[in-house]
Every structure is written in C-alpha cells, then in structure tokens.
C-alpha positions in Angstrom: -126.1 85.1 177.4 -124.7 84.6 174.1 -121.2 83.9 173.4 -121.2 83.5 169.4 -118.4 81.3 167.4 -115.3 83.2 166.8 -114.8 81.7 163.8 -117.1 80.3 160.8 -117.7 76.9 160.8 -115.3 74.9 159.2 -115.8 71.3 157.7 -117.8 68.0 158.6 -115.9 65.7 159.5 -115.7 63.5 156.3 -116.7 60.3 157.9 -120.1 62.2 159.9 -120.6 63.6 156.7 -121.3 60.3 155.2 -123.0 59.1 157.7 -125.3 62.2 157.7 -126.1 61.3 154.0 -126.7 58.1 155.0 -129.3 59.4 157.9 -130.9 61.2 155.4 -131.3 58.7 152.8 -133.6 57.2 155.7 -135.0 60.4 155.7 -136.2 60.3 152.1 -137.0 56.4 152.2 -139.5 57.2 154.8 -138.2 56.8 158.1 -139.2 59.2 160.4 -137.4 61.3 163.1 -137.5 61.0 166.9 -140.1 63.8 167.1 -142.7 62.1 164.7 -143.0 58.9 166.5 -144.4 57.6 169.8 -142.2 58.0 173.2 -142.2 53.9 173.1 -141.2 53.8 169.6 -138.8 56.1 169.3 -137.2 54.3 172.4 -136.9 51.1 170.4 -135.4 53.3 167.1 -132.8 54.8 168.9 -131.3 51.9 170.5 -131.6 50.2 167.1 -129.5 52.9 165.8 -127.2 52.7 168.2 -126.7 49.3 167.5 -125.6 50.0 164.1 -122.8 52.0 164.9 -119.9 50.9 164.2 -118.2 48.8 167.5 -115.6 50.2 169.5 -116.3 49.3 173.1 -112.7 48.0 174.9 -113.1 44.8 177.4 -113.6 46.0 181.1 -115.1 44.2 184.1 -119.1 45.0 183.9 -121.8 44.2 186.6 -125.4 45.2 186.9 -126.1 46.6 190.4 -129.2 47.5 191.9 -129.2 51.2 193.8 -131.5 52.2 196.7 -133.7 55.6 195.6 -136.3 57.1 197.4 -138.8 55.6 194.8 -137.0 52.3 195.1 -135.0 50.6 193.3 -132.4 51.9 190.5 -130.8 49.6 187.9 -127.1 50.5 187.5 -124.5 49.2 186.0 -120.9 49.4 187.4 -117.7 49.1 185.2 -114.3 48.6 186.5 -110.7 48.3 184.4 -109.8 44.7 183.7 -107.5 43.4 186.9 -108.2 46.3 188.7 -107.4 45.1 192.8 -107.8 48.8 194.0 -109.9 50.9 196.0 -111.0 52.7 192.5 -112.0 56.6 192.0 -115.7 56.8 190.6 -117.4 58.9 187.9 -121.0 58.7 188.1 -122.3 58.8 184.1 -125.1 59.6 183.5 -126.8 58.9 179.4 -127.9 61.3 176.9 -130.9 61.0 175.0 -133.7 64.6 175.9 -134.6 62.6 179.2 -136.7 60.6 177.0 -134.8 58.0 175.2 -131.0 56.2 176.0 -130.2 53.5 178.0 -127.3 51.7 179.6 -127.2 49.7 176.7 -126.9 52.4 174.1 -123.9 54.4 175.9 -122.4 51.0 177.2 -119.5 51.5 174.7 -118.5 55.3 175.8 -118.5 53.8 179.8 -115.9 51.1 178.8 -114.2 53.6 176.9 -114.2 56.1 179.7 -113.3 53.0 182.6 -110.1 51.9 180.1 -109.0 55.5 178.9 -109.2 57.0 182.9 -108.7 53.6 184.6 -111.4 54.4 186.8 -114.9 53.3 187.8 -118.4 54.2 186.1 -121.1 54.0 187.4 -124.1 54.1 185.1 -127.5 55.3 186.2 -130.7 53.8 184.3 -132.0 57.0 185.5 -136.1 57.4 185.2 -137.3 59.0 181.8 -139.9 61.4 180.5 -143.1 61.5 179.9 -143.8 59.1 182.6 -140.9 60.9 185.1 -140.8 64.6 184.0 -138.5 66.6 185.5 -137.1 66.4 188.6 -137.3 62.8 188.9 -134.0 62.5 187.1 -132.3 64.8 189.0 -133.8 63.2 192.5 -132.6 59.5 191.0 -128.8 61.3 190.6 -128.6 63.5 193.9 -129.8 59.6 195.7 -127.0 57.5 194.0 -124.7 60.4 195.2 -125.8 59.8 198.6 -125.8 56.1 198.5 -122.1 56.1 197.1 -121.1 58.2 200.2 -122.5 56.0 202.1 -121.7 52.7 200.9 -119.5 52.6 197.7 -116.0 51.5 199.8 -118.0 48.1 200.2 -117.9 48.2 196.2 -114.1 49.0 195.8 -115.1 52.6 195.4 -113.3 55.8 196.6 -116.1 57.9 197.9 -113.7 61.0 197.8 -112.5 61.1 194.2 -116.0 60.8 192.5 -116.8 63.0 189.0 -120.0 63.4 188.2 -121.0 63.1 183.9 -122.9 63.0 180.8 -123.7 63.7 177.7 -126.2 66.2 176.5 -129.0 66.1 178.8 -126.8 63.5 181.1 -124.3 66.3 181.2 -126.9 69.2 182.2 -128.4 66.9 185.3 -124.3 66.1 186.1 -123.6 69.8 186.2 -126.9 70.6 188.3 -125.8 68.1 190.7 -122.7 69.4 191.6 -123.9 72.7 191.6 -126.9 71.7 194.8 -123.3 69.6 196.0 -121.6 73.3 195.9 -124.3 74.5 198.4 -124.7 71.8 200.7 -121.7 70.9 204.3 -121.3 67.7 203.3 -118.7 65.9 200.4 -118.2 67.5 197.2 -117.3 66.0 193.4 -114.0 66.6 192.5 -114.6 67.2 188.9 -117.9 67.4 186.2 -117.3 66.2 182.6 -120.0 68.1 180.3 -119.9 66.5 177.0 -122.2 69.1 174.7 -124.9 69.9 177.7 -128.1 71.4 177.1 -128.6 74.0 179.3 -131.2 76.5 177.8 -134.6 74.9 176.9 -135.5 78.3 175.8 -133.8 77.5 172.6 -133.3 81.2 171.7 -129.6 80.8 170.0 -128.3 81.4 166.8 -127.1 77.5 166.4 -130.6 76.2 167.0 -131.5 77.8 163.7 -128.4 77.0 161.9 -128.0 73.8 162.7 -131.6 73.1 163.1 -131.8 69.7 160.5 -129.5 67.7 159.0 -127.0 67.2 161.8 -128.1 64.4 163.9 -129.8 65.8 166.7 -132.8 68.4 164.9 -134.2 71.8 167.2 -137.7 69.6 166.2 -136.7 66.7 168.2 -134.9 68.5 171.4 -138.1 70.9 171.3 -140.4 67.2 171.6 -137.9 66.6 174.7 -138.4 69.6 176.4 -142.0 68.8 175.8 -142.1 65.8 178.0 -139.3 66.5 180.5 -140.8 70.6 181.2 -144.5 70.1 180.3 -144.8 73.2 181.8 -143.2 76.1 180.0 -142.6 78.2 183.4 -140.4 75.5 184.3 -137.6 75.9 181.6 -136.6 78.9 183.2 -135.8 76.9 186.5 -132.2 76.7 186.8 -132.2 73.3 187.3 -133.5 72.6 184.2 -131.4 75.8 182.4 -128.2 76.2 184.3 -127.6 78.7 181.4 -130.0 80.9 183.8 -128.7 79.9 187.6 -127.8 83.3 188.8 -124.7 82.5 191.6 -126.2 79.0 192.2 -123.4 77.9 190.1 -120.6 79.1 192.2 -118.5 77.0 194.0 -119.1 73.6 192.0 -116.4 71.3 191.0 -113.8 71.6 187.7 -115.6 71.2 184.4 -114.5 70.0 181.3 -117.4 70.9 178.6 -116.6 69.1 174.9 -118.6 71.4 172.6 -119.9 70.0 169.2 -119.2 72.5 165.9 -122.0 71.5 164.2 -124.7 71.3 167.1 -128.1 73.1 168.1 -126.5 73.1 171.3 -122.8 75.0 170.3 -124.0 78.6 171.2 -125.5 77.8 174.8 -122.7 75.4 175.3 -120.3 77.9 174.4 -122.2 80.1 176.7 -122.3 77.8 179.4 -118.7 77.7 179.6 -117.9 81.3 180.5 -121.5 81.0 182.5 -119.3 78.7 185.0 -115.8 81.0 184.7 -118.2 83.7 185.5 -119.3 81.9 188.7 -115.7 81.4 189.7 -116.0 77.7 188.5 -112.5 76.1 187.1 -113.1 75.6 183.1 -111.5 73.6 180.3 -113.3 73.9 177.2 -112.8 72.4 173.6 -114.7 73.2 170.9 -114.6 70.0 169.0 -114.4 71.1 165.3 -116.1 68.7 162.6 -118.0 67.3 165.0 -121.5 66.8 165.4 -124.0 66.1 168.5 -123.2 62.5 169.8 -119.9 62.2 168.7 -118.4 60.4 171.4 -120.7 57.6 170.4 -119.2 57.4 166.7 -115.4 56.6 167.6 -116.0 53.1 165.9 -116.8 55.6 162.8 -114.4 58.4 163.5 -111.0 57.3 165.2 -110.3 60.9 165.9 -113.0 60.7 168.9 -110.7 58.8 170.9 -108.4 61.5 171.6 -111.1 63.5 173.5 -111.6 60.5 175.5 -107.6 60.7 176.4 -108.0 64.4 176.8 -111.1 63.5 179.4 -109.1 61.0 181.2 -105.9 63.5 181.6 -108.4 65.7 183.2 -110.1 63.1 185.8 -106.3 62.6 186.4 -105.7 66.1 187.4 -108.8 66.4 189.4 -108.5 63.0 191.1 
C-alpha cells in the first residue's frame, strides 16, 4: 500500500534547515553516520547528540522504577505532573532510536513535556535493544509492563483503565503492535495509541525512502543497519509485528490513534499509508502531516518552538480518549 503526498513538498523548516547544515558540516569534517559505526559507539554518539539539543524539558516529578519481565528486571522511569495527589491516567512511552540506540535519557525531555502538556503519567520503558535482543524481545518487554500495570500500577497512583500506549518511530510501531495483540485478547484494552512518525514497513519499498534518503536526519542507510540487527532475518520483515503496514485484519479493533507524520522523512509514505491502513481496519484515526518537519522533531522543540503545539494537539487527544 501506497498512499502518495497530495501535495509537493513544501519548505524546511528554517531552523531544521540550519541545523541540517550544521549536521552536515559534521558530515564533511569527518564524522560519521550511525550506520558506519559500531552498535556501542553509535550508542554513545547519539546520546551525545541528543545532549546538544537545545533544552526544553519542563519540571515534573521523576522516579526510576524497576519493572518485573519475564527475563527479569526492567529499568523504567515514571514521571508524574508537579503536585499531582491523584490517582493519574498512564501512557506507557516507549523511545525511538531503530531498536538499537535511545535511551531514557535521550527522550527524557519529550516524557516531561508529554506529563506537563497531558497532565498525565509516563511511564518510560528502557526496553532491551538490538543486536544483543533482536526482535521480539522488545515487544515481549512492552506486552509484560502492560501486564504488570494491570496488575499493580493503583499501588503507584496509576489508573489501570485510562492507559495510552506510545512512541516514536520504532517506539511508535512496537506501541501500535501492542494494542493491536490487546485488540485480540478478553482482557483490558488501551484507550488510545500515539504514533509519532512509526516505521511500519522494513521493506523500505516507498517513494520517500528514495527522496528523502540523505540529508534529513534520519538516512534509508541507517534505518536499513537497524533493520539489520532488529530482523536479521529478512523473512521476518514481513511479519506483521515487525510491519504492521502488512497485518491483514490483525489490526482491527485496536485503540484511537493519533499518527504525527514528518514531511521530510523516509518514513512519510508508509506513515501516510499506515494511517488509512488502520481506518481501513475500522480503527479511529487522527492524522497530521506535520509540514517542515523532519524525522525526530518532537525532540527539537528547544530548536523549533512550533513543536510544542503538537505536543498540545497530543495532549487534547489523550483528553478525549481518557
């Protein structure tokens, strides 16, 4: 499926645009990309990157928590809104980064500003990466915190019946999978998914992977090194649970999505896609195709104020759903 823009690209945003030159002046000083390096070392460049974005994160109550899993223990971090004396509704946010790189510590600002903007709980997983923990173990370390909040997030101030389940890029795709093995099962369901630019066709077939292959943050080089680690197996990037793009009817049923698409992305065609993919499966939709906007954005409203009214436009719809 294939759902092409219906309009030509418009303009970077001026302030991405500079900081795209900026990238690139990297680039041509001799710093390599995410896909040229070692797992480990491209680990420890991205979170110095993230570092140097410009600061934005509001003040909320943070604590680290440690989650039972079925291969242990999983590190977690819980944010609440200052002051907040309330049994809290819960969205369960889960990093981007190809299943290979991001931390807690590199999305900790877009969980405070999701906690303040919502006035809700996140919970942030420190879910296991590839290469070590290809795919499913991410997926396995989300579907056990979902159980272990059922069971025992009211003794944490949490409302076990309003919980959202969301991400960003590959944080968004295991959110959505999630609620769609929810959508299937007796037991509780999410009451909404926030999908902030998802990948959700490894096969990397569209149109946008060429246009926007380099030069726009996130290259098709580097998401094809992810897909490397998380799917060594190329069969496996046609399982629906690792290209939802591809779930036929395993969709159906899941919660309300909200899907923030990136214009200037790799992943604008399948997200795109992805959105009438869930309408099709009779899934409620709200879409925005986020114009002058690159791949990450959410992380860059320190850089580009603008980003902070999709974070008002998220939290108007965990309002609604909750």
């Amino acid at each position: 499926m294939n759902v092409a823009l219906s309009t030509a690209p418009g303009e970077l945003h001026a302030e991405i645009a500079a900081y795209l030159d900026m990238v690139d002046e990297g680039r041509r000083a001799g710093r390599p990309a995410p896909h040229e390096l070692p797992v480990a070392q491209a680990r420890i460049e991205f979170e110095v990157a993230s570092r140097s974005l410009p600061p934005f994160a509001p003040a909320c109550t943070v604590e680290q928590i440690s989650l039972p899993v079925r291969h242990g223990q999983l590190a977690a971090r819980l944010y609440r809104p200052v002051l907040a004396n309330a049994t809290l509704p819960v969205l369960i946010y889960l990093h981007g980064g190809g299943y290979c790189i991001g931390s807690l510590d590199s999305h900790d600002a877009v969980c405070r500003q999701l906690t303040v903007s919502a006035q809700c709980a996140v919970l942030a997983l420190d879910y296991r990466l590839a290469p070590e923990h290809p795919f499913p173990a991410a997926l396995e370390d989300v579907r056990d915190t979902w159980n272990w909040l059922q069971e025992g997030g009211l003794a944490l101030g949490l409302d076990p019946a309003r919980v959202a389940l969301g991400g960003d890029s590959a944080g968004a795709t295991l959110a959505s999978v999630i609620c769609a093995e929810l959508a299937a099962t007796q037991g509780a369901k999410p009451c909404a998914q926030l999908l902030f630019y998802p990948a959700v066709d490894a096969r990397q077939a569209s149109e946008s992977h060429e246009l926007f292959a380099e030069g726009y943050l996130l290259e098709s080089a580097t998401l094809a090194w992810f897909y490397q680690h998380y799917v060594p197996q190329p069969a496996q990037r046609c399982d629906w649970r690792c290209s939802p793009l591809l779930a036929e009817g395993q969709l159906r049923g899941s919660a309300p999505a909200l899907l923030l698409i990136a214009e200037f992305d790799p992943l604008l065609d399948e997200g795109l896609a992805y959105a009438e993919h869930l309408r099709e499966q009779g899934v409620v939709v709200e879409s925005r195709l986020c114009r002058g906007m690159t791949h990450d954005f959410l992380r860059m409203a320190g850089l580009v104020p603008e980003v902070l009214e999709y974070y008002a436009q998220t939290a108007a719809f965990l309002r609604r759903c909750w």
